[in-house]
N, C-alpha and C positions, 0 to 999 in steps of 0.2 A: 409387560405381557410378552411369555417367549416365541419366540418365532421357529414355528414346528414345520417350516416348509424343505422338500429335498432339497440338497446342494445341486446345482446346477452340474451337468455333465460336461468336458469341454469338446469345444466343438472339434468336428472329425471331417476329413474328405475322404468320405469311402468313394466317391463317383469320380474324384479325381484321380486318386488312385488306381480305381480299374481302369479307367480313358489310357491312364499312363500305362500301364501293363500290357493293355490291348495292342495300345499306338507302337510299344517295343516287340511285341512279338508281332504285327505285320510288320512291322521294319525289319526285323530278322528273316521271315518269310522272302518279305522282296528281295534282300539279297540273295537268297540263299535260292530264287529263281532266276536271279541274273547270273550268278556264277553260274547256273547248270546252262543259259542261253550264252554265256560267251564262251566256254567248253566245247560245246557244240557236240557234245555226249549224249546219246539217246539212250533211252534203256529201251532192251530188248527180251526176248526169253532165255535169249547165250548168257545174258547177264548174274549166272548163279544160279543157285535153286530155286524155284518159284513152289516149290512144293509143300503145302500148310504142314505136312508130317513126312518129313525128310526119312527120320527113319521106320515109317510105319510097318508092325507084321501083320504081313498077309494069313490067312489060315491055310491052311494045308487045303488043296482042289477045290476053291472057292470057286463058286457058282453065285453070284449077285443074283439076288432074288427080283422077280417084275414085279414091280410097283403100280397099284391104283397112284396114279397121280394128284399131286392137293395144286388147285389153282389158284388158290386165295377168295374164290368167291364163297366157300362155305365154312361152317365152325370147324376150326383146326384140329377142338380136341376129338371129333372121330377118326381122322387122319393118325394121329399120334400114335394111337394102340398099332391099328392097324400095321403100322412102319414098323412099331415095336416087335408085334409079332412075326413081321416077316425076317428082323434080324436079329429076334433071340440065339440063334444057332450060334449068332458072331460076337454074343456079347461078349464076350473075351477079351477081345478086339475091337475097342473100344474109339483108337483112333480112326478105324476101318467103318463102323457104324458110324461115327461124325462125316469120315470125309462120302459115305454113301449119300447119307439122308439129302444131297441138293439133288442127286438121280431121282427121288419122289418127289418132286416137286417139278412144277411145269408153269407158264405163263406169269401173272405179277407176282406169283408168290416168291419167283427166282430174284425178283428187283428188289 
């Protein structure tokens, strides 16, 4: 009688594996927070650009439109139009409408 059963798979440590991955990259981490603690280097805002869009264009006599504010305590999607129509003018400027859009927003919705 043949024996119609699967071949067995051979066994695998995927759990060991990620343990080990995890364990090297907080070991990387801790060093690479002790070099910055024995450095004695702080970052500050002098420390380079901090700016998301370094080179962003402005629009010619921009005027930032006022914003109804979204707090996070209601549905988002009536906020979105809203935002949208206030900066159709800018859509252009597309870095410009990203870096605005946290100016509409106010309280948890900022965290």
């Amino acid at each position: 009688m043949p024996n119609h059963a699967a071949p067995r798979a051979p066994p695998t440590n995927f759990l060991l594996e990620t343990r080990t991955e995890q364990e090297q990259r907080l070991k990387k981490l801790e060093e690479n927070i002790r070099a910055l603690q024995s450095s004695g280097s702080r970052l500050d805002a002098g420390d380079g650009n901090w700016s998301l869009f370094p080179g962003m264009q402005l629009p010619p006599k921009i005027k930032v439109p006022e914003f109804q504010r979204y707090d996070g305590t209601t549905d988002p999607r009536h906020h979105l139009p809203h935002y949208r129509g206030k900066m159709l003018q800018y859509w252009d400027y597309e870095e410009f409408v990203i870096h605005t859009f946290q100016d509409s927003l106010a309280g948890a919705a900022l965290d």
